[in-house]
C-alpha atoms as one frame of an Amber mdcrd trajectory, in Angstrom:
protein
 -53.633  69.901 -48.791 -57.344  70.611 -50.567 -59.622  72.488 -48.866 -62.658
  71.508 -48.350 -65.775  73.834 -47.524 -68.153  71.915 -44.678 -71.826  74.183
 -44.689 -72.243  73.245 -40.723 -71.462  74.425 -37.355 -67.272  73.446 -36.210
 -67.099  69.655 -35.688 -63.972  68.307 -34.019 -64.673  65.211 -35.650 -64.882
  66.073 -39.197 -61.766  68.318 -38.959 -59.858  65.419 -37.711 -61.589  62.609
 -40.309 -60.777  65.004 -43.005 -57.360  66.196 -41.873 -56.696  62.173 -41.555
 -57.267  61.721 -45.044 -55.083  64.809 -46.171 -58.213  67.422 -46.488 -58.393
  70.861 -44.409 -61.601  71.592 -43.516 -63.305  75.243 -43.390 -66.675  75.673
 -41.510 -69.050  77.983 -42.773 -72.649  77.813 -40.797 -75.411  78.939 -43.018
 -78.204  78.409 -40.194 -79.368  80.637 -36.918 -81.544  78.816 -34.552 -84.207
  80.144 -31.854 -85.757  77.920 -29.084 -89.538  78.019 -29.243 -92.438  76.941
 -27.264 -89.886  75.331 -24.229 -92.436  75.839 -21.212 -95.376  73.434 -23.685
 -92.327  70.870 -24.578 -91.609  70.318 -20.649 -95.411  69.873 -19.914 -95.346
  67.124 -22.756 -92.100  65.581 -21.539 -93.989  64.865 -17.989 -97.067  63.116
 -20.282 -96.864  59.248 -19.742 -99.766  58.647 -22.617 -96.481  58.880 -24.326
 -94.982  55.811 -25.830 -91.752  57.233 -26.861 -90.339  60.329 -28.650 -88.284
  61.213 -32.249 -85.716  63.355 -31.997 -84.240  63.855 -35.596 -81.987  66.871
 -34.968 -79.087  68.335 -33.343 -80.893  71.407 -32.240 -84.376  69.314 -31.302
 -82.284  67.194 -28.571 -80.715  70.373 -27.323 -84.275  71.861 -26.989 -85.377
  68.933 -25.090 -82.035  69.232 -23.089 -83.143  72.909 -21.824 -86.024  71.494
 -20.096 -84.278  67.947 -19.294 -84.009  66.963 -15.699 -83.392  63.187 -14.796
 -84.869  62.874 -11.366 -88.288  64.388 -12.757 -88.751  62.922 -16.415 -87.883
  59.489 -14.964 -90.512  57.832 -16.959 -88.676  58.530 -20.077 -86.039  55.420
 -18.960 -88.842  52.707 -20.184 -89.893  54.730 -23.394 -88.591  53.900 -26.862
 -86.038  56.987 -27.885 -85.518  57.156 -31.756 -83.044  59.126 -33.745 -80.923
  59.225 -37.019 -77.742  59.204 -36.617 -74.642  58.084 -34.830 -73.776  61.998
 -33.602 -77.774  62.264 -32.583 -77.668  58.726 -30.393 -74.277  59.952 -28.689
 -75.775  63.459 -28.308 -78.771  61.706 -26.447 -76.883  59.476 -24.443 -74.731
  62.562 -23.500 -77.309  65.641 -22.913 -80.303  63.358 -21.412 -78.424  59.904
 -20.197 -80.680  57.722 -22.834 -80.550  55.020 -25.247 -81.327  56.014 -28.562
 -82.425  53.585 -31.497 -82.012  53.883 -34.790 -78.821  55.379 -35.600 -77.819
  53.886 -38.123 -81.161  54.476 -40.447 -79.864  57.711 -41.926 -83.079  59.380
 -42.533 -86.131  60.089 -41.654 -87.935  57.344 -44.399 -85.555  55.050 -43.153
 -85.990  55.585 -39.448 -89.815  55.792 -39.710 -90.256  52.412 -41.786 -87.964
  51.278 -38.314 -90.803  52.636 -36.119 -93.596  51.352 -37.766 -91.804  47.851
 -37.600 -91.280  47.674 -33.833 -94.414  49.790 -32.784 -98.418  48.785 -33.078
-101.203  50.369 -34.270-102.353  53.175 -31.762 -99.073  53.978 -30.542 -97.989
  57.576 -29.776 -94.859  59.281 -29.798 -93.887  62.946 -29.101 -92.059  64.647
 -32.084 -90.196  68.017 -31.114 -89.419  69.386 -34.407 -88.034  72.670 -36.492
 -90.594  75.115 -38.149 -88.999  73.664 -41.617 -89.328  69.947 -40.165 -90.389
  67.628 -43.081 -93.283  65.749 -43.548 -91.819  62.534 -43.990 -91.513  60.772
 -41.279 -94.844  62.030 -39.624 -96.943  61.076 -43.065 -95.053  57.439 -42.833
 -96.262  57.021 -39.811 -99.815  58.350 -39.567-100.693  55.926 -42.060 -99.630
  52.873 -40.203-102.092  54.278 -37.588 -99.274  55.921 -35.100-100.091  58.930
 -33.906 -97.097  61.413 -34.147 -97.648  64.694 -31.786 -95.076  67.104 -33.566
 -94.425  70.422 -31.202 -91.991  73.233 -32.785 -88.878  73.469 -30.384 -87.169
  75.627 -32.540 -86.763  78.442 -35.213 -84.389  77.840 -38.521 -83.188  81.053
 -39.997 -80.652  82.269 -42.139 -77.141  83.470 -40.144 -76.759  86.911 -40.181
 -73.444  86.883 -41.256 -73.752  84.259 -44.043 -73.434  86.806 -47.220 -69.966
  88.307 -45.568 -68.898  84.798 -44.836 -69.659  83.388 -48.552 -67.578  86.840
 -50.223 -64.643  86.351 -48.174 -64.710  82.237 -48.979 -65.041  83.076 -52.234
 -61.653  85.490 -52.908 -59.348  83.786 -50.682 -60.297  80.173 -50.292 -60.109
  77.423 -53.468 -62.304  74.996 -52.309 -62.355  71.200 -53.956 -65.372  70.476
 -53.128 -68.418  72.207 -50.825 -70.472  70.200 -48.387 -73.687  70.773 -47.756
 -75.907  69.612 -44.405 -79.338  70.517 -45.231 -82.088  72.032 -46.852 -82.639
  75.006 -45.439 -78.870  75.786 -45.819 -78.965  75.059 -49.440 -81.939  77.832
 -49.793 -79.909  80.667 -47.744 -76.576  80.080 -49.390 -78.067  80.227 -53.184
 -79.889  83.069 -52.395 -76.905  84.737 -51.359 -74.520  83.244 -54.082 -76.870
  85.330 -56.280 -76.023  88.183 -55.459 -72.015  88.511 -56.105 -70.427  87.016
 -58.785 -68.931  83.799 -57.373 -66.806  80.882 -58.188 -68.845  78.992 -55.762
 -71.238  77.487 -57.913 -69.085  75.732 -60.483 -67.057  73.843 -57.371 -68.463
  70.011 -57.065 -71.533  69.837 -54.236 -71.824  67.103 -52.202 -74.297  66.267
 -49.363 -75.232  64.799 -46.324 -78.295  62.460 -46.979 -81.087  62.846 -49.792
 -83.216  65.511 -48.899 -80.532  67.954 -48.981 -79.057  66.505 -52.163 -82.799
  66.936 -54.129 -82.816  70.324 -52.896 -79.173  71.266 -54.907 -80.907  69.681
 -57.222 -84.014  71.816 -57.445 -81.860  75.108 -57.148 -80.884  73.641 -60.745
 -77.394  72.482 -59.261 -75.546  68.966 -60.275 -74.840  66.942 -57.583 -71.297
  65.268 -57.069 -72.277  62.899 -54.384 -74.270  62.352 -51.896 -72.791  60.405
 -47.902 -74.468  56.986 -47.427 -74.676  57.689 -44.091 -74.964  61.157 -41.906
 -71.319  61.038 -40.806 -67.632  61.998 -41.279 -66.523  59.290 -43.070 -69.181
  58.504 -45.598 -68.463  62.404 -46.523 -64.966  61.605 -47.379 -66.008  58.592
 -49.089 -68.575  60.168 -51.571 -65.771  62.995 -51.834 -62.610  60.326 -52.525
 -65.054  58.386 -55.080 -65.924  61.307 -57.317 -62.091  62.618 -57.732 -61.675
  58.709 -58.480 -63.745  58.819 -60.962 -62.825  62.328 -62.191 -59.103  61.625
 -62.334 -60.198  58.058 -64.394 -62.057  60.227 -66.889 -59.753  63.276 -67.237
C-alpha cells in the first residue's frame, strides 16, 4: 500500500477515501492555533447592522462556536452564512445549526465573485479571520462597494513539535507523494526541511487549492498537482492523475 503524507490535522474522512483507493495515510500537522479577541467577536455576533458573515476556515467557525449560543444570536437564522467548502458548510451546520452557502466555490476568489453576485452595493458582512488571512476575498469585495468587517479570531503558528515530526517521517516513512493544506504550513515545513538533510523535498507535492500550490511554488518547489476542489476525493484524483501520467511517460 503507498503511503501518503497528508500536512493537516487527523481526518476520518481522508483516511478512509484514501485507504478506499489502496493509499495509507500519515497525518503530520504543521500548524498551532490560539483563539484571539473572543469577548469583541461575541459583541459583533449580537450586531444586526450585519447582513451576513464569511467564515473561510476550520478554526474561524470553531472561534465563532466558543461564543455561539442559539437562543441569543437568533438573528443570525435570516442572515446570509458563506463558506468554502463542503467540510466548512457541514462544520457550520454542525457547531452553530446554520445553512451555509457556497460550498462548493473552493476559494476565496471564487466564493467572493459568489457574494458580490447575490449581495448589493452597501451591504455588510462580518469576517472572523486568522492573523495570516488573505486579502483576497476582502479586496474583491470592497471594490464592489461591500463592506467586509474582518476581526482576528485566531493565531496561526508553527507546531512545536513539527521539526521532530518531519526527522522521524523522513527515516522511517517512504512517502509517494506529500499533501499540503496551506500556506502557512508550506512556510513552517520548508523552513524546517532546511535544516536536516531530507528526502522530503524530491517526493511529488500536491495541494489543496491555489494559494497553497503558488506558495510551493515560491519556496522554488515543482508542483505535482493541485485538488479541484478542497476535499478528499479531488486529492486522490490530482494524486491518481499524476502517477497516470508518470507511469505513461516512464
Amino acid at each position: 500500500m503507498k503511503k501518503v503524507v497528508l500536512f493537516k490535522s487527523v481526518s476520518e474522512d481522508y483516511e478512509t477515501a484514501f485507504r478506499n483507493h489502496n493509499y495509507e495515510t500519515i497525518f503530520v500537522e504543521p500548524l498551532q492555533f490560539e483563539h484571539l479577541n473572543l469577548q469583541q467577536l461575541r459583541y459583533r455576533l449580537q450586531d444586526n447592522s450585519y447582513d451576513g458573515i464569511v467564515l473561510t476556515s476550520p478554526r474561524a467557525i470553531e472561534a465563532v462556536s466558543k461564543c455561539w449560543a442559539p437562543s441569543k444570536f437568533v438573528l443570525w437564522n435570516a442572515k446570509k452564512i458563506y463558506t468554502v467548502g463542503e467540510a466548512s458548510t457541514h462544520k457550520i451546520k454542525l457547531l452553530l445549526g446554520l445553512e451555509a452557502l457556497g460550498g462548493a466555490t473552493g476559494n476565496a476568489e471564487n466564493l467572493a465573485t459568489l457574494i458580490a453576485r447575490e449581495n448589493s452595493e452597501g451591504t455588510k458582512f462580518l469576517f472572523p479571520c486568522g492573523n495570516l488571512r488573505s486579502e483576497i476575498l476582502p479586496n474583491i469585495l470592497h471594490s464592489k462597494q461591500i463592506t467586509v468587517d474582518a476581526i482576528t479570531v485566531y493565531e496561526t503558528k508553527e507546531n512545536e513539535n513539527l521539526r521532530t515530526n518531519l526527522q522521524e517521517l523522513n527515516d522511517t516513512v517512504n512517502p509517494c507523494c506529500l499533501v499540503f493544506f496551506s500556506p502557512s504550513g508550506c512556510e513552517y515545513i520548508y523552513r524546517q526541511l532546511q535544516t536536516f538533510n531530507n528526502k522530503l523535498t524530491n517526493v511529488p507535492h500536491f495541494a489543496i487549492g491555489n494559494s497553497t500550490a503558488h506558495k510551493i511554488e515560491n519556496l522554488g518547489v515543482e508542483i505535482a498537482g493541485v485538488a479541484a476542489k478542497p476535499k478528499a476525493e479531488s486529492v486522490i484524483e490530482s494524486v491518481q492523475q499524476y502517477f497516470r501520467t508518470t507511469e505513461k511517460c516512464s
